[in-house]
C-alpha positions, -999 to +999 in steps of 0.1 A: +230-550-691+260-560-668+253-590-649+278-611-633+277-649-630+307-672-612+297-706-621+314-735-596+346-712-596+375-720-578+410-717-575+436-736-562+476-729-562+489-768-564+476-790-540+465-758-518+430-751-524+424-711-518+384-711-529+366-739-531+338-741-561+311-714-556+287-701-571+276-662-570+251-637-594+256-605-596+226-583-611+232-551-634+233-522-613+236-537-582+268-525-555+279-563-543+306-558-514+329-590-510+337-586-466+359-609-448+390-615-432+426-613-447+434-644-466+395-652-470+400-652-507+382-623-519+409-603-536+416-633-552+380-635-562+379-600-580+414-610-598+395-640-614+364-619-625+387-596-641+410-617-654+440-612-636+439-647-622+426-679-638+403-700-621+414-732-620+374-747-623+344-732-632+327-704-653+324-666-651+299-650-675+293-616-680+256-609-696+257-647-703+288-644-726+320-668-714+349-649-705+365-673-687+393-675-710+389-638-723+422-617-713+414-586-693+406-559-720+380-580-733+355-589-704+346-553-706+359-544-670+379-516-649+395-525-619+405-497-592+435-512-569+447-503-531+474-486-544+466-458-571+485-472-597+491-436-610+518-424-634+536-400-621+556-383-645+519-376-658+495-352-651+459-358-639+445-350-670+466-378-689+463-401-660+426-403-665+429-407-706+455-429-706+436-461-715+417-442-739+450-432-754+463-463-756+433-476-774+440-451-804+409-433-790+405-397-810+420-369-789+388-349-791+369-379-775+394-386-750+394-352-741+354-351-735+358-383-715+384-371-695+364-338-685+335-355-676+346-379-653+366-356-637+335-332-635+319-363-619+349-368-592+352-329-586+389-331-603+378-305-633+403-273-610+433-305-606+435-320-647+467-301-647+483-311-615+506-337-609+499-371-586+527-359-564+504-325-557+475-345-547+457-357-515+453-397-511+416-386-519+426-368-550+446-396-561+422-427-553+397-405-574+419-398-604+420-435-603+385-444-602+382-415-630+406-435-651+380-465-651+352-447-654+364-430-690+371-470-703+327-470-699+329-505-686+303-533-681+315-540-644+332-519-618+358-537-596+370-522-565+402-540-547+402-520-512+403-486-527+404-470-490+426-487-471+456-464-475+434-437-467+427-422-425+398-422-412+387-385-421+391-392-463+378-429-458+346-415-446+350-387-473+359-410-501+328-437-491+306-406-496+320-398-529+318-434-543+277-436-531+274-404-549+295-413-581+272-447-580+242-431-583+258-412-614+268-445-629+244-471-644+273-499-638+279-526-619+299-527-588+317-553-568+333-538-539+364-559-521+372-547-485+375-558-449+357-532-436+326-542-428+316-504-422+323-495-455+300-529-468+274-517-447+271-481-456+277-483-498+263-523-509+228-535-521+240-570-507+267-578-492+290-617-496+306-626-460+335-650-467+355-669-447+385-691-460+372-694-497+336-701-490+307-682-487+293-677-455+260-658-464+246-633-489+224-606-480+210-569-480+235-552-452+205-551-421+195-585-430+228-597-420+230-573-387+195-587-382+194-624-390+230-636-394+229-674-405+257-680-380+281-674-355+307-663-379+284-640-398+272-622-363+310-617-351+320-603-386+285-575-393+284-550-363+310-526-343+316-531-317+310-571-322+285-593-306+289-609-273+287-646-273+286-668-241+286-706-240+254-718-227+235-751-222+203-759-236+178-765-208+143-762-222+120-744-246+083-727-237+065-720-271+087-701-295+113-695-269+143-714-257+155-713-224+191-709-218+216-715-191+253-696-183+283-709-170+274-689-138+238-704-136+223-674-151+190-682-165+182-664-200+150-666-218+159-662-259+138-658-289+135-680-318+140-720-320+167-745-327+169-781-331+193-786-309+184-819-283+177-801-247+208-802-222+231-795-256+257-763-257+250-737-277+262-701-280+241-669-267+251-642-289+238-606-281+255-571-300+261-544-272+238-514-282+210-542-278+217-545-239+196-528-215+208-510-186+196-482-164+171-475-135+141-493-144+148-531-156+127-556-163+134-589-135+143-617-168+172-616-182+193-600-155+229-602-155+255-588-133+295-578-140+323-556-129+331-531-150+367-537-163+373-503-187+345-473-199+350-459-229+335-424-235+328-413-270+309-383-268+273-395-281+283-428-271+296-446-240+312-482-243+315-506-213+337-534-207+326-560-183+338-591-166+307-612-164+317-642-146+345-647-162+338-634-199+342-607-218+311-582-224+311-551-242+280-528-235+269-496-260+247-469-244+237-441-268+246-415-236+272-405-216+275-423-183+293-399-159+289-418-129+300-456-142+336-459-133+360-492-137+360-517-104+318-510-103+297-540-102+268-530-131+233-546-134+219-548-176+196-571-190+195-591-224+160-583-240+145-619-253+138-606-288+176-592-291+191-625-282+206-651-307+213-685-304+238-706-325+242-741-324+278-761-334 
């Protein structure tokens, strides 16, 4: 079993508080991605699980033993950074074994170590090259192959693809949902691409400035995000949010009202006291637009830029003064900037969030 447990951890640099006390479980097995923004605290966060940082309050237990005070080779962790880390007057091969080595492992079972994970990572044709030979994908996976040969409890991952372009990011997230499959480990994933969070975690931990925003499986945030932060962060392109007031509610509903004096119909209630502001939030592949539009729910805009991406067109519109960005899964030949546009906000697809 590797489960993780941060027990009213926090950290603080003098009087500067960076994370405030939180709690978080991680279960064995499960991929945890820590999102946010830079400087929300969450490589700070993966430096105090492994030991790199001390907390200044609070627990962290790993299968219910206290390794709070434990030094780094003893919480039975591996930690893969942003940069490689790699030695490079050694080859792959010896890269990969080198922990082993240093823990007076025997050669014949470094040796067996070594080949498998690099038989996991496709690296069994480079154990003789050296890290200057190698891709930025070879060499982020000789580094994950060097934790993988410590067999540790928990994986942690600081941002392994950030130094990567966009071609070996997308190659290196499929290589890391393969290699967990492999791996009966647990895996806490740092990174600020909320892409890569969506495509490789069980559940995913938004924070923002130390604190934990939400914690959820990746659709249940795109879905139901638990506020305005939350729906800004999940999704690309991000949602649209327009400042509205409050004007009724029928049933389930709530009826909205634009700075222009466009009437919207939204689903789902709030608390809120009627004639209150609140903030419409819709995501831009949820807009409707073409020939045949239902009369609710109607808004108008000139078209300020189109962007055409093949299977997908994006559309930037000035609607009354603010900001929209519209995702149609087609391309639109005919929409060209200066146009005035008709779409409509479906009720069910519209979310409301309150101060």
């Amino acid at each position: 079993m590797s489960r993780l447990e941060l027990r009213s951890v926090s950290k603080s640099f003098g009087a500067l508080e960076i994370i405030p006390p939180l709690d978080l479980t991680v279960e064995h097995g499960e991929f945890c991605a820590l999102v946010g923004p830079s400087g929300c605290g969450k490589s700070t966060l993966l430096r105090i699980i492994a030991g790199l940082e001390p907390a200044t309050t609070g627990q962290v237990r790993v299968d219910g033993e206290d390794v709070t005070g434990a030094e780094p080779p003893e919480r039975g962790v591996a930690m893969v950074f942003q940069s490689y880390a790699l030695y490079p007057h050694m080859n792959v091969s010896a890269n990969i074994g080198f922990g082993l080595k240093i823990a007076h492992q025997a050669a014949d079972d470094i040796r067996a170590k070594v080949d498998a994970a690099a038989q996991k990572l496709h690296l069994d044709v480079l154990l003789a090259r050296m890290p200057r030979e190698l891709s930025g994908g070879q060499r982020q996976r000789v580094a994950i192959g060097r934790a993988i040969t410590r067999d540790p409890r928990i994986f942690l991952l600081d941002e392994p693809l950030s130094n990567l372009d966009a071609a070996l990011r997308a190659g290196m997230r499929v290589e890391i949902a393969r290699l967990r499959q492999n791996l009966d480990a647990t895996m806490i994933y740092v990174t600020h691409d909320q892409v890569e969070a969506m495509t490789l975690a069980d559940r995913i931990v938004v924070m923002n400035r130390g604190r934990i925003e939400q914690i959820g499986a990746p659709m249940d945030l795109y879905h139901r995000p638990a506020n305005r932060f939350v729906a800004g962060f999940i999704g690309s392109p991000s949602m649209n949010f327009f400042a509205a007031e409050l004007t009724g509610r029928s049933g389930g509903d709530v009826l909205l009202r634009l700075g222009d004096g466009t009437r919207i119909v939204a689903s789902g209630g709030v608390a809120t006291p009627l004639g209150e502001r609140v903030t419409l939030g819709i995501r831009p592949e949820h807009i409707e637009f073409g020939e045949a539009l239902a009369e609710d729910n109607r808004v108008s805009g000139t078209v300020q830029v189109v962007e055409r991406l093949g299977c997908d067109t994006l559309l930037h519109v000035d609607l009354s003064g603010t900001a929209m960005v519209m995702r149609q899964p087609r391309d639109l030949p005919d929409i060209h900037a200066g146009e005035r546009v008709t779409c409509r906000f479906p009720t069910g697809a519209c979310h409301v969030f309150t101060p």
